[in-house]
C-alpha atoms as one frame of an Amber mdcrd trajectory, in Angstrom:
protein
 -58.018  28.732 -44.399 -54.436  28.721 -42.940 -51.663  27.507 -44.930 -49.885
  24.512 -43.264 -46.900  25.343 -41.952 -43.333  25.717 -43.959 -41.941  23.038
 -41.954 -44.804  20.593 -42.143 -44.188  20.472 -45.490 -42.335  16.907 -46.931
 -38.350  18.288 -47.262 -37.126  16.242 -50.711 -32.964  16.508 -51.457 -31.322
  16.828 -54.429 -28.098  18.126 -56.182 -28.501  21.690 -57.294 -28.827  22.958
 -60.751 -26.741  26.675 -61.578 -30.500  27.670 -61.408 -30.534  27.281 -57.685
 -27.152  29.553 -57.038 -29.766  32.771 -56.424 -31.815  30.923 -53.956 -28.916
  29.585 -52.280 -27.248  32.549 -51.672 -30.676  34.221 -50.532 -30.729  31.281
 -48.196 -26.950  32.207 -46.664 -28.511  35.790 -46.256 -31.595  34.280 -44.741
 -29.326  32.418 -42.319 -27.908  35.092 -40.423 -24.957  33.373 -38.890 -23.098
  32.024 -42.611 -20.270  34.211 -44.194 -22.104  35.635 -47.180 -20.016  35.612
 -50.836 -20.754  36.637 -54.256 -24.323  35.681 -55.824 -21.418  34.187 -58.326
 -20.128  31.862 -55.887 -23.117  30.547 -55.297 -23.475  30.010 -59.217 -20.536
  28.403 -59.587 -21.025  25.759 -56.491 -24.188  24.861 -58.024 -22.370  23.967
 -61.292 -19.125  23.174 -60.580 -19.776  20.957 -57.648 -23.758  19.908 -58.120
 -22.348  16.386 -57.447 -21.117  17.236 -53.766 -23.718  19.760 -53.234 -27.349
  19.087 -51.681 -30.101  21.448 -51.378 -33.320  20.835 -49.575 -36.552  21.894
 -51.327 -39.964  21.755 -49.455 -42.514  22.142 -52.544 -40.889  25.699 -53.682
 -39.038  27.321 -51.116 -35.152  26.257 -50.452 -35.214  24.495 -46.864 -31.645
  24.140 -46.896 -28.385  23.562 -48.710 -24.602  21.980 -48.128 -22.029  23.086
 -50.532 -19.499  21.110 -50.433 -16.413  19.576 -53.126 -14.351  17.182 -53.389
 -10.415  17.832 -51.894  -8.148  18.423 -55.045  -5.440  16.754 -53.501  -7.714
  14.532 -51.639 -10.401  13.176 -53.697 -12.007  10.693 -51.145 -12.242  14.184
 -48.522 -15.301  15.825 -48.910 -14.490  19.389 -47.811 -18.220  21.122 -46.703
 -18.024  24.974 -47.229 -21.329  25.683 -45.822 -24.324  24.291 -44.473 -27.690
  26.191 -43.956 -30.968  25.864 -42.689 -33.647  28.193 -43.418 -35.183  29.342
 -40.038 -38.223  28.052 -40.652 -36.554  24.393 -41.043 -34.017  24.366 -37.873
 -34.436  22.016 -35.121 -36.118  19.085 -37.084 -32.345  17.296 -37.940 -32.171
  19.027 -41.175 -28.478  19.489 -41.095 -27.786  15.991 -40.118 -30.189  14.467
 -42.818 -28.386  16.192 -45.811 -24.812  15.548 -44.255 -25.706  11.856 -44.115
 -27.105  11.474 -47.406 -24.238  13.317 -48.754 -21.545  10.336 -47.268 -23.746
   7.533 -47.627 -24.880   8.359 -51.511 -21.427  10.166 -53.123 -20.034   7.818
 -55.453 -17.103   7.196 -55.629 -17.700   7.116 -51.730 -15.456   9.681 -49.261
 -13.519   8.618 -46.665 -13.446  11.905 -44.797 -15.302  14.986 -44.296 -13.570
  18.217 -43.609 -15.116  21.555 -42.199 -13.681  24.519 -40.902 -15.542  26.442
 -37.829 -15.536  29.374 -35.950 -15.106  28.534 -32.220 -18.152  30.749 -31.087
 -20.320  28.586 -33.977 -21.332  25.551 -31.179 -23.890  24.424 -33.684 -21.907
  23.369 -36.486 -19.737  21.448 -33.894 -22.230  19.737 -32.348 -23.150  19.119
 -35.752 -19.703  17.695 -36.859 -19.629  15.802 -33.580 -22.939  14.432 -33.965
 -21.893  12.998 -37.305 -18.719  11.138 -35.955 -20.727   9.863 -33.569 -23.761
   8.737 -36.230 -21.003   7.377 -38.141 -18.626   5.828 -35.412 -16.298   7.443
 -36.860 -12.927   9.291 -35.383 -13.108  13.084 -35.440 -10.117  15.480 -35.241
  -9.903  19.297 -34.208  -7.312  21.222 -34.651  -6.715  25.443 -35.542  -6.238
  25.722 -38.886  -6.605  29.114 -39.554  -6.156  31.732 -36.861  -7.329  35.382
 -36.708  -4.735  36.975 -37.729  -4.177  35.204 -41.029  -7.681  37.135 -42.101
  -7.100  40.823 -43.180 -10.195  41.715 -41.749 -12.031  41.169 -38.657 -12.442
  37.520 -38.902 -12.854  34.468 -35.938  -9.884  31.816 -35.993 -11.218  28.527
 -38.264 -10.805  25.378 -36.773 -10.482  22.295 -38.848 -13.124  19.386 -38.441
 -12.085  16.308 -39.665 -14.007  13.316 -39.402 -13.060   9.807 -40.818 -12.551
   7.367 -42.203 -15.789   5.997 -42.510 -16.304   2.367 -41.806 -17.813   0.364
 -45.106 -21.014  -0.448 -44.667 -21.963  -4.415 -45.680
């Protein structure tokens, strides 16, 4: 008998536990296209920020994962570090489903989301975009970071800033 398939499989969010930080980071390997830090990292996102942090589980297997945190200086920004979608899991609005339940179910509720983005990554703009749109909500570009600022090889990051978000009756 076959097994169903992966992404057949009912996709349930929640925050992570600092068990998930392995699994997360094997999912930014997994990924192929996400700038890959320490195992620790990982760790420490799913402790330190478990409230601001969603990962997607279908049955077992990670099907995704936003870290994100809240903006020191800027509580009601949610800044989102990464986003992932394990291969198996892309094109069924994956990405868009976690981002959504992540400014819709925060408490107390953000204003703004922030994310920087490579300008060759189209999909995590579109992504961005799409969630301005979703949201009605204004979105700003802008370089933040450019090349040169990183001492290695190392695209320019360009800020995404969407917000505020209208309150929702």
């Amino acid at each position: 008998m076959t097994p169903p398939d992966r992404a057949a499989r009912p996709v349930a969010l929640r925050h992570p536990t600092p068990s998930d930080g392995a699994a997360v980071w094997a999912l930014v390997k997994a990924c192929g296209s996400l700038d890959v830090n320490t195992p620790y990292a990982y760790l420490m996102a799913c402790h330190n920020f478990a409230d601001t942090c969603l990962v997607a589980e279908d049955g077992t297997d990670l099907a995704g994962m936003v870290l994100a945190y809240r903006q020191p200086s800027a509580p009601s920004t949610l800044f989102v570090w990464q986003v992932g979608v394990a291969p198996s899991h892309r094109g069924q609005g994956l990405a868009a489903r976690m981002l959504d339940h992540l400014v819709t179910r925060i408490t107390p509720a953000v204003s703004h989301v922030e994310a920087t983005i490579n300008p060759s990554n189209v999909p995590s703009q579109n992504l961005f975009r799409a969630l301005a749109c979703r949201f009605d909500a204004p979105l700003t570009e802008y370089t933040w970071l450019s090349a040169d600022a990183f001492p290695d090889s190392h695209e320019a990051e360009d800020m995404f800033r969407v917000g505020p978000f209208q309150k929702k009756d």
